[in-house]
C-alpha positions as CSV (number, residue, x, y, z in Angstrom):
1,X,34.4,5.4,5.5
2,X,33.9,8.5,7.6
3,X,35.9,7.5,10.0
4,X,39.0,6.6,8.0
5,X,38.5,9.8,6.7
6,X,38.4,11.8,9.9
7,X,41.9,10.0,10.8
8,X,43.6,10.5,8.0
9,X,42.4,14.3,8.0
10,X,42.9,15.1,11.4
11,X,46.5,12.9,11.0
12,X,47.8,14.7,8.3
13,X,46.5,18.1,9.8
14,X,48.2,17.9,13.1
15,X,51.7,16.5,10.7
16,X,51.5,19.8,8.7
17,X,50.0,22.4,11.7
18,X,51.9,20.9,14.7
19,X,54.7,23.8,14.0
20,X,52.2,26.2,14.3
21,X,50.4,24.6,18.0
22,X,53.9,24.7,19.2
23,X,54.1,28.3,18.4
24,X,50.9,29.1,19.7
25,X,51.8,27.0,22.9
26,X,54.7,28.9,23.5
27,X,53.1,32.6,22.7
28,X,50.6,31.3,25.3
29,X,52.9,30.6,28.1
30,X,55.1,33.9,27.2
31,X,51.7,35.8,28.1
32,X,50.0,34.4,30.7
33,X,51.0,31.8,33.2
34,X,49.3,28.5,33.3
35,X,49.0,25.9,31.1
36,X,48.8,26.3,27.2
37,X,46.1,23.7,26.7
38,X,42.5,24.1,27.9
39,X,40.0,21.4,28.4
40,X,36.8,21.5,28.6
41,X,33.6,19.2,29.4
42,X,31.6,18.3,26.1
43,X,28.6,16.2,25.1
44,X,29.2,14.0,22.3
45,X,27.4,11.4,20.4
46,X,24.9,9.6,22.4
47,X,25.1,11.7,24.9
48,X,29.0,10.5,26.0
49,X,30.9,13.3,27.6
50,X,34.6,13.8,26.8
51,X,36.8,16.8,27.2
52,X,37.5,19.0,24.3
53,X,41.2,20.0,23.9
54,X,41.7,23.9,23.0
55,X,44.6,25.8,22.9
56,X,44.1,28.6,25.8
57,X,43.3,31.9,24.9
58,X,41.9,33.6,28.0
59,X,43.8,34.4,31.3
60,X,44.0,30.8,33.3
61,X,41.5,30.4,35.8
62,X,38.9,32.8,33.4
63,X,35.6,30.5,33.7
64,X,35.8,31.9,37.8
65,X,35.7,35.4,36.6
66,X,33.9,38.5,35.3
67,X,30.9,36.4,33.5
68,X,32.2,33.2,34.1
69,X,31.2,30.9,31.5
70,X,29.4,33.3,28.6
71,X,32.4,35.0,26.6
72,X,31.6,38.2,24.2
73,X,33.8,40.4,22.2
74,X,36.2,42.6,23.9
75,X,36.0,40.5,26.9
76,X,39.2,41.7,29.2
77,X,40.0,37.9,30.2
78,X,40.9,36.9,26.6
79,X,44.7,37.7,25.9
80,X,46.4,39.3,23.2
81,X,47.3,36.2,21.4
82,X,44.3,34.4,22.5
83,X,42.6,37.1,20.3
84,X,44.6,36.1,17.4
85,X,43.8,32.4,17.7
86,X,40.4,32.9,18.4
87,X,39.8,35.0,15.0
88,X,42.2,32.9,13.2
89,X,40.8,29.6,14.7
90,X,44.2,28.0,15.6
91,X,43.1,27.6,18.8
92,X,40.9,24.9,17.6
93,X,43.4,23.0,16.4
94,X,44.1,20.8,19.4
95,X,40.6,19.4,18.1
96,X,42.2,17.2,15.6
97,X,43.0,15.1,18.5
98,X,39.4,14.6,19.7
99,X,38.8,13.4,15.9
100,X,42.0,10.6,16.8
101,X,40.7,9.9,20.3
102,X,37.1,8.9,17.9
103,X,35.4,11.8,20.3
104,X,34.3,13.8,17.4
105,X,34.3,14.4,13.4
106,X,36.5,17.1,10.9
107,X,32.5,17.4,10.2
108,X,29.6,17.6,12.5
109,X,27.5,19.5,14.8
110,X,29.9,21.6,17.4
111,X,29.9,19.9,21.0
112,X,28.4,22.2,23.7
113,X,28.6,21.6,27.3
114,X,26.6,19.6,29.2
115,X,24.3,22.3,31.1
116,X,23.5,23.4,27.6
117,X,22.4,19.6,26.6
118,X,20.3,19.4,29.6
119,X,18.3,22.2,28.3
120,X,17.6,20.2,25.0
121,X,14.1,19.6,23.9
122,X,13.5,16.0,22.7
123,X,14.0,16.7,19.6
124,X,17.2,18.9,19.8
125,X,18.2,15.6,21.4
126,X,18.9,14.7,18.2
127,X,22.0,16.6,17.6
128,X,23.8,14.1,19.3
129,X,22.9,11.3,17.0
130,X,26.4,12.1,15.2
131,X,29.9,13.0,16.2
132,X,30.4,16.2,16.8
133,X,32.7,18.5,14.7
134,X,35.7,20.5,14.5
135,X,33.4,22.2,11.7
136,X,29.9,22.1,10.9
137,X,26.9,23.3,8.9
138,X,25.9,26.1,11.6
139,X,29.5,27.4,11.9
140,X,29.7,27.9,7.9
141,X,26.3,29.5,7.9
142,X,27.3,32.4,10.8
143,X,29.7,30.6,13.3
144,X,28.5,32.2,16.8
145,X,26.5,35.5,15.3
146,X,23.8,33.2,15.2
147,X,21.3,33.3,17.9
148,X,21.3,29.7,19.7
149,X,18.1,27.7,18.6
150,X,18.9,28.5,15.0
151,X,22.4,26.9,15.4
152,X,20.6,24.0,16.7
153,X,17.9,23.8,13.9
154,X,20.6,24.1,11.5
155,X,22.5,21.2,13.0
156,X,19.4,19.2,13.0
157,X,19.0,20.3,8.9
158,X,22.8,18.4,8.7
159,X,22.3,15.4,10.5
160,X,18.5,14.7,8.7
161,X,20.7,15.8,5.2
162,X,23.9,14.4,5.7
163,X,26.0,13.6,2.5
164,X,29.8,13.4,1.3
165,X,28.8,16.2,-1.1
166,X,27.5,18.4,1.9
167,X,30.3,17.9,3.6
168,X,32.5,18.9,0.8
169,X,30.3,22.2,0.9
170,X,31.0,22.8,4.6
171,X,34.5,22.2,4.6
172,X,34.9,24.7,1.5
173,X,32.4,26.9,2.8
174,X,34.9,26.7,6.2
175,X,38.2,28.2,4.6
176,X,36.0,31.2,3.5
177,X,34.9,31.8,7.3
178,X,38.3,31.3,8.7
179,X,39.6,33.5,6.7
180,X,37.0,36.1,6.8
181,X,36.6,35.9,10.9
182,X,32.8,36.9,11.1
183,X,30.6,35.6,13.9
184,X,33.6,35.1,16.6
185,X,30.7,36.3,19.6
186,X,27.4,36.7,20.2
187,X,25.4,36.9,23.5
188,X,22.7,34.8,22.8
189,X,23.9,31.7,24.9
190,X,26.8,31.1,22.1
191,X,29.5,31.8,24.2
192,X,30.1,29.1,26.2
193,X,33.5,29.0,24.8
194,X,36.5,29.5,27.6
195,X,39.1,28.7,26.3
């Protein structure tokens, strides 16, 4: 049931934005030069890697820059629109093909790359007993302003409470943070996010 929900979310989602990531594609490319879309290396469920698709908001070739992979607020590398998308999270929407692809979940913890999984303590290993998520319980409860452990123990919360009522909560609980824009940065380890 999840997953026929995931598809025909994430289906419907890219039929109704895909205006919008043309838009965005084409702001991108009016910018900066390179390519519109980024990709980057994940850990999903079980431990599988795949490569998250993002639309790019940071000057191409960024992640071989100033502090390479940790991204904080007013960071020169991120571009004028890419500031937009990031606050707005439109740059996420290239996600809802990871949920097609079966790589993650509209709900779940968010993937992080794999020198962050390799740091995992058995039992953080268990954040990758589900999908990942375009959205998740962490994200709703301070997105990034949240120091890095507590993102994890709230994950772990989820997964060990999972319910279609909880993720009802999250996904309501998500148009509130998008719209409000809180927690974009925070130093503590949570921004591993170059796209």
């Amino acid at each position: 049931m999840r997953r026929l929900f995931d598809v025909a979310v994430a289906g419907t989602a890219l039929i109704v934005t895909g205006p919008v990531v043309l838009a965005a594609m084409a702001a991108i490319r009016l910018e900066s030069p390179g390519h519109p879309i980024y990709r980057q290396r994940r850990v999903g469920r079980h431990g599988r890697e795949f490569d998250v698709l993002k639309l790019r908001t940071m000057v191409h070739g960024a992640e071989g820059m100033g502090a390479g992979m940790a991204v904080s607020e007013g960071d020169p590398r991120i571009t004028r629109v890419g500031a937009f998308l990031r606050r707005t999270s439109i740059d996420e929407l290239p996600n809802l093909v990871n949920v097609l692809r079966g790589d993650m979940a509209i709900v779940g913890p968010r993937p992080t790359i794999p020198v962050q999984v390799a740091q995992y303590t058995e039992r953080q290993r268990g954040r990758l007993a589900v999908r990942p998520g375009i959205t998740g319980w962490a994200q709703v409860q301070g997105r990034a302003s949240l120091p890095w452990s507590q993102r994890i123990e709230l994950d772990l919360w989820y997964i060990e409470h999972r319910s279609w009522r909880l993720d009802v909560e999250i996904l309501r609980r998500t148009v509130s943070v998008l719209f409000g824009g809180e927690g974009l940065y925070k130093g503590d380890r949570g921004g591993f996010d170059l796209r």
